[in-house]
C-alpha positions, 0 to 999 in steps of 0.5 A: 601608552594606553591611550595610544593603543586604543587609538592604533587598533581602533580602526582596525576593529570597525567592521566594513558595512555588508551590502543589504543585497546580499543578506535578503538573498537567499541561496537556491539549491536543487535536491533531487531528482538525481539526489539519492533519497529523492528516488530519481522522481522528485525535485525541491528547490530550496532556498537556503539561508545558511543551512536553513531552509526559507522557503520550498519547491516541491516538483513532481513528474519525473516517472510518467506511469499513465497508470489512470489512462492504462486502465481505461485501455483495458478491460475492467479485470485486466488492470490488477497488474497496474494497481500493483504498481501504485503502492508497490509495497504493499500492492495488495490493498491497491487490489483490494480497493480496486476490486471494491471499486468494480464490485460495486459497479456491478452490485456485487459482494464476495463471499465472507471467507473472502472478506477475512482474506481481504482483511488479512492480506490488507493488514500483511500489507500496512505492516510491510509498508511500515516496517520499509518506511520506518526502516528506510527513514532511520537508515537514511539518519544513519542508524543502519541496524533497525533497517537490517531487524525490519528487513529480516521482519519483512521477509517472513511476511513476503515469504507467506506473500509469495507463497499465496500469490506466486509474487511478492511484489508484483502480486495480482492476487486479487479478482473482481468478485472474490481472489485468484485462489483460496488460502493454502494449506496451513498457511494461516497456521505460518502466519500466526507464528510469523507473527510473532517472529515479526513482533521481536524484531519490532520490539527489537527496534523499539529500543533502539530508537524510541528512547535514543538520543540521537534520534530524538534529537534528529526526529523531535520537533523537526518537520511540523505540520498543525492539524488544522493545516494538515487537514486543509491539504487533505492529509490522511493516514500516519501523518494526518493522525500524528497531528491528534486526528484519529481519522481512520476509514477503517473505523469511520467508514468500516468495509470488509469486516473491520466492523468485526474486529477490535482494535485502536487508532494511535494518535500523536500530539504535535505532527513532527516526526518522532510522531510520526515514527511512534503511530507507524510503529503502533499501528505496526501492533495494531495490525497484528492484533488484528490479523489475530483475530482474523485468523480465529474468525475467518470462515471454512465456507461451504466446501465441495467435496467430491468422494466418489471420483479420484483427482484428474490433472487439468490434461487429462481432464481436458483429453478425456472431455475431447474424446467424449468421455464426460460421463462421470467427470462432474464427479472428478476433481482436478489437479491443476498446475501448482500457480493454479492451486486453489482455484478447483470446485472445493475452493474456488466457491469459498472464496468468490462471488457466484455470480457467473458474469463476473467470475471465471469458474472452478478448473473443473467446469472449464476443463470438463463440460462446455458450459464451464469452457463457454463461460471461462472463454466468454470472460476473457474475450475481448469485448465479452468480459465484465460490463458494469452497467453504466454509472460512476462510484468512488470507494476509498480504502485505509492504505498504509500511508493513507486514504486510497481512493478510486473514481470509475465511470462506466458507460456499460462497455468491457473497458472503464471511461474514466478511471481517478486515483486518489492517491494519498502520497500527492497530498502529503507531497503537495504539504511538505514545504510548509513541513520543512521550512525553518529547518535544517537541509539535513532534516530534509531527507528525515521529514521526507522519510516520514511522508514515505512518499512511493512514486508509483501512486504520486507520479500515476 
């Protein structure tokens, strides 16, 4: 009876052959550009065994900004606005580097007041950036209430950031030769306290997710990078440095005051992205400690003050120099419009180089004397403005998501011949099919947070 059993079901449990075609073929799918965590900019092609992720195509180009060619069509002032654009999470450091990158050119050095300015305004910057990256990346894993603490967290820096420089994203607020306007009043007072606003939220989503299952599930050993590896393909900033490579212009190459101030460079060990999370929201601490320091160190300058004459509106200031009456108007203050506060003689000269071929002088001289007119016009006309004499440069600043570079070649006229940025995205892009091979298509779009990749610097 057994016997008979076996013999009856024997051919029922040997299994058909399976072709040897079909398992070396792998499974191509597109994710992106219309995919929501690509951005509408970026296309992979995956092969897919399964769910696993053999091989990758990461295909850029879908945003066509031109923004190196804008910036040789106009004159070396005028490209602020493009550079906002880059980064547009924290436009302020694309200011920053590019106005090093023109002042250099010219031989020329802001005043110290407007170093600290720089240094504040750069590390208000890398907190937002981190706060949206870290943010974005766990929403996107599902875990939706740290996204609502850093946003809430964000919000009292862009505020402070509208308040200085009329924008929060679209800020322009830096100038070649110093800034567009000093700090004012008390702001730097709602920066301290700011701070520590900032600080509970992030130590708010630190336990939620640092010690999370769920999380370091989703994050650890997922998206891999060796150091060596990351290195070759000119990975720098959070990803370069969660391989254990502590490289960090503002340490190895200090510009501006950086110099001055301490503070440390957190490192990871293994390059996945739980590493990741942790440096972001380290140096997310690190920039705090330093924007405290920066508030305790930054000068007053040498200020102007005017006691003998009352304050002028910039009209009747501009009347009064038409019909004559100059006799006591370098005597005068002006109070100009509200998006022009703080660029009047007993700020502006705190906070910007002396040099008059570069910089547009104080409201009063432009208002009440011609020389000051003369000037201002002559800055501003097309084919009159900054001329750097003829010679090439590369400055490079630390920018949240890494080494910020600009290349220029002037050949002595009013607009750039060559304009190059390097911008640190496209080298964290160009590495992340070696980060995301062997793993899960789920794990995709967690490792694709971590690069924080923005499309106004990759796709320039």
């Amino acid at each position: 009876m057994a016997s008979s059993t076996t013999s009856e079901m024997s051919p029922v449990e040997t299994k058909p052959s399976v072709p040897d075609t079909l398992t070396q073929r792998a499974l191509l799918l597109n994710m992106g550009p219309s995919h929501p965590a690509m951005h509408g900019v970026i296309r992979i092609v995956l092969a897919l065994d399964g769910e696993r992720v053999e091989d990758a195509q990461i295909e850029i180009g879908y945003l066509h900004r031109a923004f190196e060619k804008e910036c040789e069509v106009v004159g070396w002032g005028q490209a602020f606005p493009y550079t906002d654009r880059l980064n547009y999470v924290s436009p302020l450091i694309n200011n920053v580097c590019y106005a090093m990158g023109v002042e250099k050119l010219l031989d020329i050095h802001p005043t110290e007041r407007c170093d600290y300015i720089r240094v504040i305004i750069s590390e208000i910057s890398r907190l937002t950036d981190h706060q949206t990256c870290i943010a974005a990346s766990a929403m996107e894993m599902g875990a939706m209430t740290p996204f609502i603490y850093l946003m809430k967290a964000r919000e009292y820096l862009y505020g402070l950031v509208e308040e200085l420089t009329g924008a929060r994203l679209t800020v322009s607020y830096v100038r070649v030769g110093g800034v567009k306007a000093d700090l004012p009043e008390g702001w730097l007072e709602r920066l301290d306290k700011a701070l520590d606003l900032v600080m509970v939220e992030a130590d708010e989503v630190d336990r939620l997710l640092t010690r999370n299952r769920i999380f370091i599930d989703r994050t650890k050993d997922v998206g891999k990078i060796s150091s060596e590896l990351a290195w070759s393909l000119g990975f720098t900033g959070p990803v370069l440095r969660s391989t254990g490579r502590a490289r960090d212009l503002r340490k190895d190459e200090p510009y501006l005051v950086y110099d001055r101030l301490d503070f440390d460079v957190p490192v990871g060990t293994i390059g996945d992205n739980y590493d990741r999370y942790l440096v972001r929201m380290e140096e997310m601490r690190q920039s705090v400690r330093i924007l405290r320091q920066a508030i305790k160190q930054i000068p007053g300058g040498a200020v102007q003050v005017d006691l003998a004459g009352r304050p002028l509106l910039g009209a009747q200031m501009v009347d009064a120099a038409k019909m004559g009456m100059t006799a006591d108007l370098l005597l005068r203050t002006v109070c100009p419009d509200p998006t022009l506060e703080g660029t009047g003689k007993t700020s502006a000269r705190r906070v910007n180089s002396p040099d008059k071929g570069t910089v547009l002088p104080p409201k009063e001289d432009t208002y009440g004397n011609i020389e000051g007119l003369m000037n201002h016009f002559m800055l501003i006309m097309e084919g009159q403005g900054i001329k750097p004499p003829p010679g090439e440069i590369y400055v490079a600043n630390e920018a949240p998501n890494g080494e910020l570079g600009f290349y220029m070649v002037s050949d002595g006229t009013g607009r750039a011949y060559r304009v190059h940025c390097r911008p640190p995205c496209y080298y964290l892009m160009q590495g992340m099919d070696r980060m995301i091979k062997g793993d899960m298509i789920a794990d995709v779009i967690a490792t694709f947070g971590t690069i924080n990749m923005i499309a106004g610097e990759l796709d320039r």
